[in-house]
C-alpha positions as CSV (number, residue, x, y, z in Angstrom):
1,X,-4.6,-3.4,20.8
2,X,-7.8,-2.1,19.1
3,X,-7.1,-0.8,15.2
4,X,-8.5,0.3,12.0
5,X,-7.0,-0.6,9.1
6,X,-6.8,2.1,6.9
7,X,-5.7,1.0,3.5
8,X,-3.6,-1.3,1.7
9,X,-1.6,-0.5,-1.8
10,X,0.6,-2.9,-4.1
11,X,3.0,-0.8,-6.1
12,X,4.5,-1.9,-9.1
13,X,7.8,-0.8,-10.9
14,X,8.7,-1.1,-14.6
15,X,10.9,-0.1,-16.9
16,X,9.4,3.2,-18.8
17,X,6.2,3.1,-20.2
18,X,5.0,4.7,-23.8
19,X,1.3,4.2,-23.4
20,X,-0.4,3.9,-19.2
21,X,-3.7,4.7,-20.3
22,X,-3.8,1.5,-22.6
23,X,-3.2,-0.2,-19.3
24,X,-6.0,1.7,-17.7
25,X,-8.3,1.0,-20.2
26,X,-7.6,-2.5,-20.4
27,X,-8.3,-2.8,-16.9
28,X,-11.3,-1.0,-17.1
29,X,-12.8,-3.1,-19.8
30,X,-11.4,-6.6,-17.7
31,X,-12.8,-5.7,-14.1
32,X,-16.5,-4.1,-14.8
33,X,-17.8,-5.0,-12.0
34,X,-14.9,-2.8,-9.7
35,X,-13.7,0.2,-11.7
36,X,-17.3,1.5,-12.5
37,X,-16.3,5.3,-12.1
38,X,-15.1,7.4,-15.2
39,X,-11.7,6.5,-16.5
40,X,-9.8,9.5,-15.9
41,X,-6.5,10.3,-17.8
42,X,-4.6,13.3,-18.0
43,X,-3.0,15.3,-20.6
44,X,0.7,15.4,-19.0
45,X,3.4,17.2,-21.0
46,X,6.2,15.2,-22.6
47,X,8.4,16.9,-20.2
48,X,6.0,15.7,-17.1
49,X,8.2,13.6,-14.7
50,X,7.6,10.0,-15.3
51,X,6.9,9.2,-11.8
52,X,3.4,11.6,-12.1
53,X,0.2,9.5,-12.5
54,X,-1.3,10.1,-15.7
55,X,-4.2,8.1,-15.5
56,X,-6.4,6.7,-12.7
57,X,-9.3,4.4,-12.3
58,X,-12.0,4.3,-9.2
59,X,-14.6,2.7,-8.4
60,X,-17.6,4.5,-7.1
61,X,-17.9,3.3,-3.5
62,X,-14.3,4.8,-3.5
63,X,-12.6,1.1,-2.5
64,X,-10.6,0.2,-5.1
65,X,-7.9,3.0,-6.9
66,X,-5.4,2.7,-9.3
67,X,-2.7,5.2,-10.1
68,X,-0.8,4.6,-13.2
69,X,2.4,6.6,-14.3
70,X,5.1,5.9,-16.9
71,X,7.1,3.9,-14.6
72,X,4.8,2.9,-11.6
73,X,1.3,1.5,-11.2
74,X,-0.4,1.3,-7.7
75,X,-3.4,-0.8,-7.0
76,X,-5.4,0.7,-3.5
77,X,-7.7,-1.1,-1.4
78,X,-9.8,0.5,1.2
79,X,-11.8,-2.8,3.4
80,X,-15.0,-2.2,3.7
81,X,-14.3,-4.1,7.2
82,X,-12.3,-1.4,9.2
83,X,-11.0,-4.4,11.2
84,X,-9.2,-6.4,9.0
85,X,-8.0,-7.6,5.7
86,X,-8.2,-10.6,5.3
87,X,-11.1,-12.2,3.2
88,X,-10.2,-14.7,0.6
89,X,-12.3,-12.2,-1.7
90,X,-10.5,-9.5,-0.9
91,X,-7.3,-10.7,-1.2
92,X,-7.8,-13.3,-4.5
93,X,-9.2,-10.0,-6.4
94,X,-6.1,-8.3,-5.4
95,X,-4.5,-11.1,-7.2
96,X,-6.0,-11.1,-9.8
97,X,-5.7,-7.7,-10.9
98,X,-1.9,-7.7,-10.2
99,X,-1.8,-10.6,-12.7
100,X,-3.3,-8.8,-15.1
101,X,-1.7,-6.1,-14.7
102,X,1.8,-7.8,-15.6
103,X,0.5,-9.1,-18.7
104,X,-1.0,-5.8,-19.7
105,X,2.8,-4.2,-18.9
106,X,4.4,-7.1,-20.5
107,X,2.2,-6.3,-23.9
108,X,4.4,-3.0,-24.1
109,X,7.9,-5.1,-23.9
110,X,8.5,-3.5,-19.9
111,X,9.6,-5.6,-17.4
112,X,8.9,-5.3,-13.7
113,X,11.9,-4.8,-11.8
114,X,10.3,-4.3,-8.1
115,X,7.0,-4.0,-5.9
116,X,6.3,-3.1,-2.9
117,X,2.9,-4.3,-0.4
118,X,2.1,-1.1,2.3
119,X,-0.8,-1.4,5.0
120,X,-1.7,1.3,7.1
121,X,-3.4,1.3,10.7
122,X,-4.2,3.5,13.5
123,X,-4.6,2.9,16.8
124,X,-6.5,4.8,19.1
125,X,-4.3,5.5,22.0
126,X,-4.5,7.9,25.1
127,X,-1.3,9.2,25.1
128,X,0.6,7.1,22.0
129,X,3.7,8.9,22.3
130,X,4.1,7.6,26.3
131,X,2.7,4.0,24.4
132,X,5.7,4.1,22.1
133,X,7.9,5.2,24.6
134,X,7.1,2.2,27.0
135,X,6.6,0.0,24.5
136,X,10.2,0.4,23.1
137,X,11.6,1.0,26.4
138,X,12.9,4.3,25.4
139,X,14.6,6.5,27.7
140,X,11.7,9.0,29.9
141,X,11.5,12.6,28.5
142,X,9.4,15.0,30.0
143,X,6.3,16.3,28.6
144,X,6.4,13.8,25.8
145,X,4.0,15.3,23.0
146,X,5.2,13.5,19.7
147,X,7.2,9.9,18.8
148,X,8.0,8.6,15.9
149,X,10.3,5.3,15.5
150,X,10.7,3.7,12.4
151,X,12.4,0.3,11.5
152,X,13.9,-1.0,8.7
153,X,15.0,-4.9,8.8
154,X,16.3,-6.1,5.8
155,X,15.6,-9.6,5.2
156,X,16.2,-12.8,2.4
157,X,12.6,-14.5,1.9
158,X,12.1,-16.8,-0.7
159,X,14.9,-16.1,-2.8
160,X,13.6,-12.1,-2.3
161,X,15.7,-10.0,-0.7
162,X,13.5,-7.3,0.9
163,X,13.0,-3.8,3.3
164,X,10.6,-5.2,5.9
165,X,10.1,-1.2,6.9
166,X,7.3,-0.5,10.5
167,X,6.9,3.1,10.7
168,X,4.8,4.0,14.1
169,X,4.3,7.7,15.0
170,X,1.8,9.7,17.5
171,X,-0.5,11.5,15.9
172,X,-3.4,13.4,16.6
173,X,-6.4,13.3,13.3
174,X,-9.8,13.4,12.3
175,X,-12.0,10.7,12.4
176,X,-15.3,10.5,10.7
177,X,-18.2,9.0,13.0
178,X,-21.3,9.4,11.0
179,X,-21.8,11.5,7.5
180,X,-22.3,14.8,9.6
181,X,-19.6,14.4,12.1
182,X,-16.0,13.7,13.0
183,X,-13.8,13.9,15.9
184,X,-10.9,14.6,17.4
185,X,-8.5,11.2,18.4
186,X,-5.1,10.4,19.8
187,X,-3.4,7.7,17.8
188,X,-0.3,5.5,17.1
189,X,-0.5,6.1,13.1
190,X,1.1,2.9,11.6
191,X,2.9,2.1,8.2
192,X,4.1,-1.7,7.5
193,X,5.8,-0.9,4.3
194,X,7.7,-4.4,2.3
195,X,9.5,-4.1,-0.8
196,X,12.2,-5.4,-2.7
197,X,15.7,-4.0,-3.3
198,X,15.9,-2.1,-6.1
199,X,17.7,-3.9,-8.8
200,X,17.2,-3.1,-12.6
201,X,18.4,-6.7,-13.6
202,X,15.6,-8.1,-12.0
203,X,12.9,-8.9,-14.4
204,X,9.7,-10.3,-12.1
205,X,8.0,-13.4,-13.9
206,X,4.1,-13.5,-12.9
207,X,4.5,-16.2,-10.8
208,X,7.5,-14.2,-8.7
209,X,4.8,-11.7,-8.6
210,X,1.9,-13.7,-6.9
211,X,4.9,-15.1,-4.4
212,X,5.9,-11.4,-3.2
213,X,2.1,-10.7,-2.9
214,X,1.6,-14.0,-0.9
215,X,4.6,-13.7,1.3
216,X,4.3,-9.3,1.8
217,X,0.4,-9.8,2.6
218,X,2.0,-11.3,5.8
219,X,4.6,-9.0,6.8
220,X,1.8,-6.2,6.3
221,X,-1.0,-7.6,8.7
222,X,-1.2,-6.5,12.0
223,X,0.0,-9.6,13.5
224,X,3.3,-9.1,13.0
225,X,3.1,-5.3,14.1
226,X,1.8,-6.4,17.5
227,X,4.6,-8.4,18.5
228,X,6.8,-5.1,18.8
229,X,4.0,-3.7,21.7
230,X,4.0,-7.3,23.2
């Protein structure tokens, strides 16, 4: 199977924060060389929902993203290789900003009580709902236009019990060739989705951290989506 990988985004859950855009400044000032764009934060009223990202930093070549609420923070990664993700670049300065980022949360006495690792592909497909179908061996329905299956496998790793969620759906989008054009495609549009069960007693040390990252970054390649079409 041919794919593009699309993006990849490490969420981060905490107990309520008072002050996200001390975290987003913080991170600013630590990675120079990555979040070179304006810091943006906004002016949310104190009856804002807390899940609402009041401050976000970019980086000019639009790679790296970061979305910070009161109670989440989201670090996105576009590769700059369509094909993969999988440098040990890449994936160490992922690290290393999600270890920051604990610290920073830990400075305002939160804890981290979840995460979550999410990849997302597409596959170029002639028909991708007739691919699902036969790839799942799913009864034959006429005129199939649109298929979407999703799994959820809950699963015990490394002392983490987790969702191990594959969403795969047909899709029709738009895909930029060059910086004048963009076409038409049929696709499979894929979602590899791991995060733990929610549980507010859990308090996630750094090191816990860094585990979940190494042991998601595994279930989210596209390895392990490719053995469902195989």
């Amino acid at each position: 199977m041919e794919k593009e990988i699309i993006k990849v985004q490490f969420g981060i859950f905490f107990n309520r924060l008072a002050r996200p855009d001390l975290i987003s400044s913080s991170i600013a000032n630590q990675f120079t060389d990555i979040f070179d764009a304006p810091l943006i934060n906004l002016p949310l009223p104190p009856s804002a929902p807390d899940k609402i990202p009041s401050s976000q930093l970019k980086s000019l070549d639009n790679i790296w993203n970061i979305n910070i609420s009161r109670i989440r923070l989201d670090i996105i990664f576009e590769p700059r290789s369509k094909s993969d993700y999988s440098s040990v670049e890449e994936i160490n300065k992922m690290k290393e900003i999600i270890k920051f980022c604990h610290g920073e949360i830990k400075k305002q006495s939160s804890e981290i009580n979840r995460a979550t690792n999410i990849a997302i592909y597409v596959s170029e497909q002639e028909n991708p709902a007739e691919f699902i179908s036969k790839a799942f061996a799913i009864k034959t329905i006429n005129n199939l236009k649109e298929l979407k299956i999703r799994f959820n496998q809950k699963e015990i790793n490394e002392k983490f019990e987790i969702n191990n969620i594959t969403d795969i759906e047909s899709k029709e989008l738009i895909k930029k060739e060059n910086t004048n054009n963009t076409k038409k495609i049929k696709a499979l549009f894929i979602v590899k989705d791991v995060n733990t069960v929610q549980n507010k007693e859990k308090k996630f040390s750094e090191e816990e951290l860094d585990n979940f990252f190494e042991i998601s970054k595994e279930y989210i390649s596209f390895d392990s989506i490719k053995s469902f079409f195989e």
